[in-house]
C-alpha positions as CSV (number, residue, x, y, z in Angstrom):
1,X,-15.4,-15.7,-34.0
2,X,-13.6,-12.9,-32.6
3,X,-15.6,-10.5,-34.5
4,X,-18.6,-12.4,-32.6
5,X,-17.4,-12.4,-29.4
6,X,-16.8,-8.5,-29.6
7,X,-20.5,-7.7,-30.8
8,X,-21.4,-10.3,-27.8
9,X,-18.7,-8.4,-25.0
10,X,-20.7,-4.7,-25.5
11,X,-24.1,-6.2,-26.1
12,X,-27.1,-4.9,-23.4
13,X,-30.0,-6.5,-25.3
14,X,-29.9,-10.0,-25.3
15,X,-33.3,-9.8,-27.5
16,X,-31.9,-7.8,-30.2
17,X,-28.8,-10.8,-30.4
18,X,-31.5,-13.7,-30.1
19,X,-33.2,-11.8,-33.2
20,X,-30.2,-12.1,-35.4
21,X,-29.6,-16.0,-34.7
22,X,-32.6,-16.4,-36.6
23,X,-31.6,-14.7,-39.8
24,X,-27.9,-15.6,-39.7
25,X,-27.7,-19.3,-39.0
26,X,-24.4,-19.6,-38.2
27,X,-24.0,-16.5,-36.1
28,X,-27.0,-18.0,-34.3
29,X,-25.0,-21.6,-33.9
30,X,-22.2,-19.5,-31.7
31,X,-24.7,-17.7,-29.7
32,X,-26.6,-20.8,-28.9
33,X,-23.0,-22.2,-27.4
34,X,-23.1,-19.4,-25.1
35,X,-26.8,-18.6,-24.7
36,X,-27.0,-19.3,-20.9
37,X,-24.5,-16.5,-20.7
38,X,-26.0,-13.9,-23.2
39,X,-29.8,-14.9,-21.0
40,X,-27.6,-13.5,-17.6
41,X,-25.5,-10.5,-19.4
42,X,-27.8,-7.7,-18.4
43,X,-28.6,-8.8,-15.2
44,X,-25.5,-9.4,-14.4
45,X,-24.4,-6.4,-15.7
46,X,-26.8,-4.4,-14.2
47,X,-26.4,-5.9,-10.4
48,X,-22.8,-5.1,-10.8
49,X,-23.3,-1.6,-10.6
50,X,-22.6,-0.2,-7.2
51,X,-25.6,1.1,-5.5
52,X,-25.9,4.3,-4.2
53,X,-25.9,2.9,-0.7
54,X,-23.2,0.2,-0.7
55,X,-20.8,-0.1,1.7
56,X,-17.6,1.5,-0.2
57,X,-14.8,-0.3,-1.1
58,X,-12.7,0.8,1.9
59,X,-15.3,2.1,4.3
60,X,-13.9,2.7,7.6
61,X,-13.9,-0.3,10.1
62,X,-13.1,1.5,13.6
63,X,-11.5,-2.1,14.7
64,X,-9.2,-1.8,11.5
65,X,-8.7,2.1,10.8
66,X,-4.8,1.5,10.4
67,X,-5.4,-1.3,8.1
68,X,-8.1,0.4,6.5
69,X,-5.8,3.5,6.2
70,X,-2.9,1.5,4.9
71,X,-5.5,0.1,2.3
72,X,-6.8,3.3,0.7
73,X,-2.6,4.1,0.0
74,X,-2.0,1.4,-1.2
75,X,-5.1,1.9,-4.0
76,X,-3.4,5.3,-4.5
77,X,0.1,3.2,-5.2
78,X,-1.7,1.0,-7.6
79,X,-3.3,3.6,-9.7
80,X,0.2,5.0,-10.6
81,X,1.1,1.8,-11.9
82,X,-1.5,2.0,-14.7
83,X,-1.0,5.8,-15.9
84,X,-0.6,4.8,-19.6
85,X,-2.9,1.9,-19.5
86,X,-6.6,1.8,-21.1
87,X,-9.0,-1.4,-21.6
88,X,-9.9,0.5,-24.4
89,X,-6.4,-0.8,-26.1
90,X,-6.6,-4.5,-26.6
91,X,-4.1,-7.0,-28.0
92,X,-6.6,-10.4,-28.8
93,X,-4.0,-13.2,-28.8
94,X,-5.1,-17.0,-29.3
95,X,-3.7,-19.7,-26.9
96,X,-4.0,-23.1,-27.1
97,X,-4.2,-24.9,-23.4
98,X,-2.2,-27.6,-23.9
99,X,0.9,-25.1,-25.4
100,X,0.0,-22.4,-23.2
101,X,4.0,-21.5,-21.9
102,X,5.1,-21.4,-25.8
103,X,2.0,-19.9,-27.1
104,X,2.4,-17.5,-24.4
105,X,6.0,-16.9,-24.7
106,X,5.7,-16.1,-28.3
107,X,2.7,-13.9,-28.0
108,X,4.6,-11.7,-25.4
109,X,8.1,-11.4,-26.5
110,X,6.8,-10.6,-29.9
111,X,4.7,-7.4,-28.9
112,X,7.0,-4.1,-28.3
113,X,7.0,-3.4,-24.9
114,X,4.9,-0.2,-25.2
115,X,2.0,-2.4,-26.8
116,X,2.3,-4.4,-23.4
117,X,2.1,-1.4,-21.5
118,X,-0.6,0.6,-22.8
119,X,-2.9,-2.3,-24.5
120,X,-5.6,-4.7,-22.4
121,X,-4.5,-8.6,-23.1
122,X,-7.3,-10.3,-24.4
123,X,-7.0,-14.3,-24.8
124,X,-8.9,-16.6,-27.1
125,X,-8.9,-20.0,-26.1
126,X,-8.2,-22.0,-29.3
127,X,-11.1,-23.7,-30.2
128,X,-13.4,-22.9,-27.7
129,X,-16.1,-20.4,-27.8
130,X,-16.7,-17.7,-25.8
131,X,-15.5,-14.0,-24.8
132,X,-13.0,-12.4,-22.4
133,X,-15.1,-10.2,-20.0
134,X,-12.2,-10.8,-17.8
135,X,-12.5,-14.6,-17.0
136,X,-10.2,-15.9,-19.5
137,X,-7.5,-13.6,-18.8
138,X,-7.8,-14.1,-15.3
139,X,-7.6,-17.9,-16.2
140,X,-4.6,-17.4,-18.5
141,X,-2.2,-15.5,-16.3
142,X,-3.3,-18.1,-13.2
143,X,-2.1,-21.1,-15.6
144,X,0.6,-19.6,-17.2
145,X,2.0,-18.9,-13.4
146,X,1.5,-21.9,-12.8
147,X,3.7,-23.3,-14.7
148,X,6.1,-20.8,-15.9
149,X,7.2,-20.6,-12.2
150,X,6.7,-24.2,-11.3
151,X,10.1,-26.0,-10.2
152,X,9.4,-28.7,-12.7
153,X,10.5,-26.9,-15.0
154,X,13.7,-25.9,-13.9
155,X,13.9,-21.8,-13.7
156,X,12.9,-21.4,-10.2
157,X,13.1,-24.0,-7.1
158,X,11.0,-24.0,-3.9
159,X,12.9,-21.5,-1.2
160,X,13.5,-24.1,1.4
161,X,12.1,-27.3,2.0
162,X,8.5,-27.7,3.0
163,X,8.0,-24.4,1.9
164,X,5.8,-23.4,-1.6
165,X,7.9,-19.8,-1.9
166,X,9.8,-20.2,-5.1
167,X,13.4,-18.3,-5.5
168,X,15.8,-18.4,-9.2
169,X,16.8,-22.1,-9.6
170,X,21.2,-21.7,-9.8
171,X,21.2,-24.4,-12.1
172,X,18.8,-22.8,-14.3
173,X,21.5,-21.3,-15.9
174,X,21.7,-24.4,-17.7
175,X,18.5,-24.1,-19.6
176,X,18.3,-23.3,-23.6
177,X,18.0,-19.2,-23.9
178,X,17.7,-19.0,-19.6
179,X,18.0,-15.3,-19.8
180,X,15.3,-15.1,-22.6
181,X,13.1,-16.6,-20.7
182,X,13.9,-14.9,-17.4
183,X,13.2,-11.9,-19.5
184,X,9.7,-13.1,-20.4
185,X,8.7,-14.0,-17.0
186,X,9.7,-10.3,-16.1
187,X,7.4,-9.1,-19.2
188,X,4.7,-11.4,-17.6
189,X,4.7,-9.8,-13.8
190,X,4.3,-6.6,-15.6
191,X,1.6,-7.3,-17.4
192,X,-0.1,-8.6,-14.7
193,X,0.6,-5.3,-12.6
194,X,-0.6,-3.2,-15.0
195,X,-4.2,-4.9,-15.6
196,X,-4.4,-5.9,-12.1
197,X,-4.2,-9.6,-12.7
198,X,-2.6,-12.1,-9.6
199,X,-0.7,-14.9,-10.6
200,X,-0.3,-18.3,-8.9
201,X,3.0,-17.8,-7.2
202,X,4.5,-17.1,-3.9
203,X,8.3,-15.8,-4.3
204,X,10.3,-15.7,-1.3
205,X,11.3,-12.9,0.6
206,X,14.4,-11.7,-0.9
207,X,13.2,-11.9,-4.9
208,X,10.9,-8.7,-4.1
209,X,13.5,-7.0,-2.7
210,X,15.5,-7.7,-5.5
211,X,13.1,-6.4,-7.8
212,X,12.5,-3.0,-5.7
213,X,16.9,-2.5,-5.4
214,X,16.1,-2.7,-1.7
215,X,19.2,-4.0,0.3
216,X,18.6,-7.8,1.8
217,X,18.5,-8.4,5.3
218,X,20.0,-11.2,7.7
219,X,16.3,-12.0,8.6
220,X,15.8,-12.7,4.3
221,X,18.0,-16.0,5.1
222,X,16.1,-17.5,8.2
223,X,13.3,-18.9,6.2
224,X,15.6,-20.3,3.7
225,X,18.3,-21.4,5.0
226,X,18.0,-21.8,9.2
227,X,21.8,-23.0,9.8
228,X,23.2,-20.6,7.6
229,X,21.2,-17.9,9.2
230,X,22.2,-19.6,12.5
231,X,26.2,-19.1,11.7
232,X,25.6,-15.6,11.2
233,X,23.8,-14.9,14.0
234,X,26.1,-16.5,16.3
235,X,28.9,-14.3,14.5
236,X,26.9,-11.2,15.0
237,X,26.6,-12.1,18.8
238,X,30.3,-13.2,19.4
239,X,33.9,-12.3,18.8
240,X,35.0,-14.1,15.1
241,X,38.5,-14.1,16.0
242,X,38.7,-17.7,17.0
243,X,37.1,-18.9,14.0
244,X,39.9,-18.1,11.7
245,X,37.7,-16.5,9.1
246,X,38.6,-14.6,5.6
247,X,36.0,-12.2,3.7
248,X,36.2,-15.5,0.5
249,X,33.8,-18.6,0.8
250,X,34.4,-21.8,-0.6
251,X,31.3,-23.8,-2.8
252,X,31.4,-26.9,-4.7
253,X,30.9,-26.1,-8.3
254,X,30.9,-28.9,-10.7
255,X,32.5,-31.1,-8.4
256,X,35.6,-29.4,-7.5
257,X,36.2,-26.9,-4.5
258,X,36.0,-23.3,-5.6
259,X,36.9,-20.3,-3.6
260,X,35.0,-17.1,-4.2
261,X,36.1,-13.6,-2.6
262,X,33.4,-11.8,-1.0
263,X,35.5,-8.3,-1.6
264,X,38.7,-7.5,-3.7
265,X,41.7,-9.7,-1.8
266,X,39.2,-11.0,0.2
267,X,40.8,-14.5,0.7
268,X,43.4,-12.6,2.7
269,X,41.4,-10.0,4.9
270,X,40.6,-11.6,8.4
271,X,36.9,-11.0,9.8
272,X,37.5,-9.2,13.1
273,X,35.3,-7.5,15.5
274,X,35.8,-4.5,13.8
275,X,34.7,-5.5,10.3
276,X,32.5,-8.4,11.2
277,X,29.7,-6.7,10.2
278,X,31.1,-5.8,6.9
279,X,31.2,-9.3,6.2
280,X,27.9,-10.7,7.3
281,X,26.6,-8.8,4.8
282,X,28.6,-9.7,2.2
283,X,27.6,-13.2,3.2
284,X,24.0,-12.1,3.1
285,X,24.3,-10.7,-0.5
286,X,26.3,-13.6,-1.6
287,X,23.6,-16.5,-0.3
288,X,21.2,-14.8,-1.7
289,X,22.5,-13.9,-4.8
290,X,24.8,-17.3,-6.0
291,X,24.6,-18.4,-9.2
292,X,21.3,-16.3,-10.2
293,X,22.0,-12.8,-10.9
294,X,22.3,-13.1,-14.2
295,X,18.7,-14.3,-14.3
296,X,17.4,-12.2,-12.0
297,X,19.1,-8.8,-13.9
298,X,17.0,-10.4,-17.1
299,X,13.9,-11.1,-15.2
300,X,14.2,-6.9,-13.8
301,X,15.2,-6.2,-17.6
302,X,11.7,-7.5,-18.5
303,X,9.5,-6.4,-15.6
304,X,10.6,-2.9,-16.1
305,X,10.0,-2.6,-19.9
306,X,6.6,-2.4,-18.9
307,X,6.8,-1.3,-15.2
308,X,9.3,1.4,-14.5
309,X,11.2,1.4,-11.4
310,X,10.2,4.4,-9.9
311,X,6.6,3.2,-10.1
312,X,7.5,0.1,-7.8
313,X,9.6,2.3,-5.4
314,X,6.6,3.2,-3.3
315,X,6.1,-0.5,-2.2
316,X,7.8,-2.2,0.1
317,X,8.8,-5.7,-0.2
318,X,5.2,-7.2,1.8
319,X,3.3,-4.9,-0.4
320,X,4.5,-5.5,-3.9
321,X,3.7,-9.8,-3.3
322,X,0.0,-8.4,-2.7
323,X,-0.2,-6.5,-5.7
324,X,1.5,-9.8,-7.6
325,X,-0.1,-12.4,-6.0
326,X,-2.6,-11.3,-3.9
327,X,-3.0,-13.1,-0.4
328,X,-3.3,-17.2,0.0
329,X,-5.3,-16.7,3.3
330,X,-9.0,-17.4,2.4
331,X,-10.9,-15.5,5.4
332,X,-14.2,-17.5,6.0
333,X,-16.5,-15.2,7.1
334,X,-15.2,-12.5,4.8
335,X,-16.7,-14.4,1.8
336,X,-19.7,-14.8,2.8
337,X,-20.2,-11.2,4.2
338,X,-19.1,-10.3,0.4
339,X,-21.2,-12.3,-1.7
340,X,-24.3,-11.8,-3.5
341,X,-27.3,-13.6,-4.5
342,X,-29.4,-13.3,-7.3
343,X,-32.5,-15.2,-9.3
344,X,-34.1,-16.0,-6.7
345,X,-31.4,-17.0,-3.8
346,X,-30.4,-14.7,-0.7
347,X,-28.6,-15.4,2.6
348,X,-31.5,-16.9,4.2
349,X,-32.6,-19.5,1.7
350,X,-31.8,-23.5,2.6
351,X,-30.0,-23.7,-0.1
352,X,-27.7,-21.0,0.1
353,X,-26.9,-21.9,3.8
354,X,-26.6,-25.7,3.1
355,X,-23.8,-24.1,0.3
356,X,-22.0,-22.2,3.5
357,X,-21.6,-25.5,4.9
358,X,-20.1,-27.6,2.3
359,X,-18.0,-25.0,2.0
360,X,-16.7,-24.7,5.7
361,X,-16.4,-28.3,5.7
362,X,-13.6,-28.5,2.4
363,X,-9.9,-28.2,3.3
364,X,-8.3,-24.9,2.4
365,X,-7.2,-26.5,-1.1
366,X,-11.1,-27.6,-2.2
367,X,-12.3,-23.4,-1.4
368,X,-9.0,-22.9,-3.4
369,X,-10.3,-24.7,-6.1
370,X,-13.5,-23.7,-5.4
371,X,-12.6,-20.1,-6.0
372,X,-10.3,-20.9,-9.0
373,X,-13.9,-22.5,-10.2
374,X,-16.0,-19.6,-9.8
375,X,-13.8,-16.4,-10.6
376,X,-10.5,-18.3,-13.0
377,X,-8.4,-17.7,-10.4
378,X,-7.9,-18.9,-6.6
379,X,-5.8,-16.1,-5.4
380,X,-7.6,-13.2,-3.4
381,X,-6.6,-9.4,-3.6
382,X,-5.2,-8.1,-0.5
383,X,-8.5,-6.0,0.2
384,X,-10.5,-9.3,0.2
385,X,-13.1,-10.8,-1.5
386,X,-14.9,-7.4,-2.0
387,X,-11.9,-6.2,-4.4
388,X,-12.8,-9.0,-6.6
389,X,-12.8,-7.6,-10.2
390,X,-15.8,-7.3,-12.4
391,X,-18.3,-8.2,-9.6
392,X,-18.2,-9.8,-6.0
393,X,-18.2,-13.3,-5.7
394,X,-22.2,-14.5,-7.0
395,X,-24.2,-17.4,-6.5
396,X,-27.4,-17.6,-9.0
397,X,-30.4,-19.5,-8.9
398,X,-31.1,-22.2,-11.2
399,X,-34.3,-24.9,-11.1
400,X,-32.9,-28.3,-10.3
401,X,-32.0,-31.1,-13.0
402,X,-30.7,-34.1,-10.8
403,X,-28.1,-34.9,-13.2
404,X,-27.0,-31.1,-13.3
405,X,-23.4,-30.1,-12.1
406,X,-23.3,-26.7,-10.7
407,X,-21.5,-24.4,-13.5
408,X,-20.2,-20.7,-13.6
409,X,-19.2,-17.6,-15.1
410,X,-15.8,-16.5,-14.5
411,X,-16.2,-13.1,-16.4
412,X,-19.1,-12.5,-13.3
413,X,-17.4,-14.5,-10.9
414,X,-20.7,-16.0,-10.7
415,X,-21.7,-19.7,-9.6
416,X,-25.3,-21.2,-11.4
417,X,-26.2,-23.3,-8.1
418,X,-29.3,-25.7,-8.8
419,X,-31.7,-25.5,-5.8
420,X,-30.9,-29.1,-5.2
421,X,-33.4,-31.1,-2.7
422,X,-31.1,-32.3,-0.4
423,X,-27.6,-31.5,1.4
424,X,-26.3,-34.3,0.2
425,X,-27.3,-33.9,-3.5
426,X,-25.3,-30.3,-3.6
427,X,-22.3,-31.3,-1.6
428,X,-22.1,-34.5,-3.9
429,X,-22.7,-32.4,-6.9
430,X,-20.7,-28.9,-6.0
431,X,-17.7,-31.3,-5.3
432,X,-17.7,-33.1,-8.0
433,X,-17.7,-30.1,-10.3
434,X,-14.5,-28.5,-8.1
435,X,-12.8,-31.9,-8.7
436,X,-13.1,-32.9,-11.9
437,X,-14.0,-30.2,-14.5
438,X,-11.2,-27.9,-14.0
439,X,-12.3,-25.8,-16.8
440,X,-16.3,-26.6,-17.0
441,X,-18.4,-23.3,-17.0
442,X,-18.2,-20.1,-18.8
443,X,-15.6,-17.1,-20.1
């Protein structure tokens, strides 16, 4: 199958592929389970190649030429990150989706890290057909984030509450081989970095710093923890004298009282106007870093196996969470200046603009899921949609069957929209499709 889905990745002549199904019967069985996608290949292919007069990536916008300016460096700061890497390289590894964190775990802490770092991951769903033009990787590292990062299962905890940033969990220091797997989400940013894959996660502030050896702030605390940010502000602003205070905390550990000195004979060093600031950030570093720096120094460990400090050092903290994640913010009008049409469909047919306004009716989660639908993955890169890889977000003509579902192509981030009759017909049936078949469509 793998063999099959090789030949199929670097075909350009459908004809010459439908010609062997009919001497090789089983060859032809696969290829029939994929034809829809082997009848699109060329085309697809094809309209993917930039024209000669296509707005470039980062064309100049006169309203935006900082922006724009800050956009093309920070291209220039991702290229550096990929100066060993080729997608001529690949590592095939087979994943089953319902053991995808152990099947992943032992897939990428079994591989040297130099494999990792100059090889393109490749993922076979097991026992599904299809090839890995880029969708099912992009799928793989969105699910794996998912849940390798998900408080549920106890290594990392939401920053604050009512937030979605996640930080180290303290208590995951707890967990069977914690530092193992600390390490392995480390080997998973990098990988990600390196073939320019986002995962599903929002850190908070503070972990990217951590990451990049750039000192934390008093401002790293206010989204996490507002009355402890509060304390110290009021410190900053007033003489500490009154408040009696030493350079030691004391925390609750286990159920007893334990006192911790922020600085050698720290329990008996006074904060005073003078050395105030001395302590605040001591305070800073030690909320920030209780209880996880064991975990974090694995999780670094991992991360620069593959991804060596000095190629991170030219990001800032803002900058490296939109090379790892890419932005949440889905920009309306943005998406539909950057997609294309094909088989039929442009920007002007009923259809198409029946489509716009489904979409601007769903809730931020539904185009979420709408995106994760089309392209495997529902975070955008910080350029916008006209960074997306392989080609720009593509919605295809297909002739209505009423009892169709709309289906896609996440290798060509490309949606097959039947030319329903009615508005009601596609939102009914576009919804649907969102909502209940997560993985329906095509690698």
């Amino acid at each position: 199958m793998i063999i099959w889905a090789r030949e199929l990745s670097c075909a350009t002549d459908p004809q010459e592929l439908l010609s062997r199904m009919q001497t090789d019967k089983s060859f032809g069985d696969f290829m029939r389970a994929v034809l829809e996608v082997l009848n699109n290949q060329s085309r697809i292919l094809s309209e993917a190649t930039p024209r000669q007069d296509e707005t470039p990536m980062l064309q100049t916008n006169p309203a935006q030429s900082s922006m724009d300016s800050q956009n093309v460096q920070f291209q220039t700061k991702l290229q550096s990150l990929q100066a060993h890497y080729s997608t001529d390289n690949r590592v095939i590894t087979t994943v089953r989706r319902d053991h995808i964190l152990a099947d992943a775990f032992r897939n990428v802490m079994h591989l040297s890290s130099g494999i990792l770092q100059t090889h393109h991951f490749k993922v076979q769903w097991a026992g599904e057909l299809g090839i890995d033009a880029g969708g099912p990787s992009r799928e793989f590292f969105f699910k794996l984030s998912h849940q390798i990062f998900n408080p549920y299962y106890g290594l990392f905890q939401y920053s604050s509450q009512g937030s979605y940033s996640v930080e180290i969990s303290p208590f995951s220091s707890q967990i069977n081989d914690a530092l193992k797997w600390f390490q392995f989400a480390g080997r998973v940013i990098g990988c990600a970095i390196i073939q320019r894959q986002l995962l599903d996660v929002f850190f908070a502030r503070h972990f990217y710093k951590a990451i990049l050896n750039i000192p934390f702030s008093l401002s790293d605390i206010e989204g996490i923890d507002v009355s402890f940010y509060n304390s110290l502000v009021y410190l900053q602003e007033n003489d500490p004298e009154d408040l009696q205070l030493t350079f030691s905390v004391e925390e609750e550990c286990f159920g007893e009282i334990v006192e911790t000195n922020l600085k050698k004979g720290g329990s008996k060093i006074s904060v005073t106007e003078n050395n105030k600031k001395e302590y605040i950030k001591l305070m800073v570093n030690w909320r920030l870093s209780r209880g996880v720096q064991e975990q974090m120094e694995a999780l670094v460990k991992g991360l620069r196996e593959l991804v060596p400090l000095k190629h991170l050092t030219p990001f800032d903290a803002r900058e490296l969470e939109w090379v790892i994640a890419g932005t949440p913010e889905i920009n309306f009008e943005d998406w539909k200046a950057n997609t294309e049409y094909s088989s039929g469909y442009d920007a002007n047919h009923t259809v198409i603009k029946w489509f716009w306004e489904v979409v601007a009716s769903y809730s931020n989660e539904q185009k979420l899921k709408l995106l994760q639908f089309v392209t495997g993955t529902s975070s955008i890169p910080f350029e916008g949609f006209k960074a997306l890889k392989t080609r720009r977000f593509t919605i295809s003509f297909v002739s209505e069957i009423s009892a169709r579902l709309p289906c896609s192509h996440t290798c060509f981030n490309t949606l097959d929209l039947p030319c329903y009759s009615s508005f009601e017909t596609l939102k009914e049936k576009l919804t649907k499709a969102i909502e209940e078949c997560e993985d329906f469509g095509f690698g």
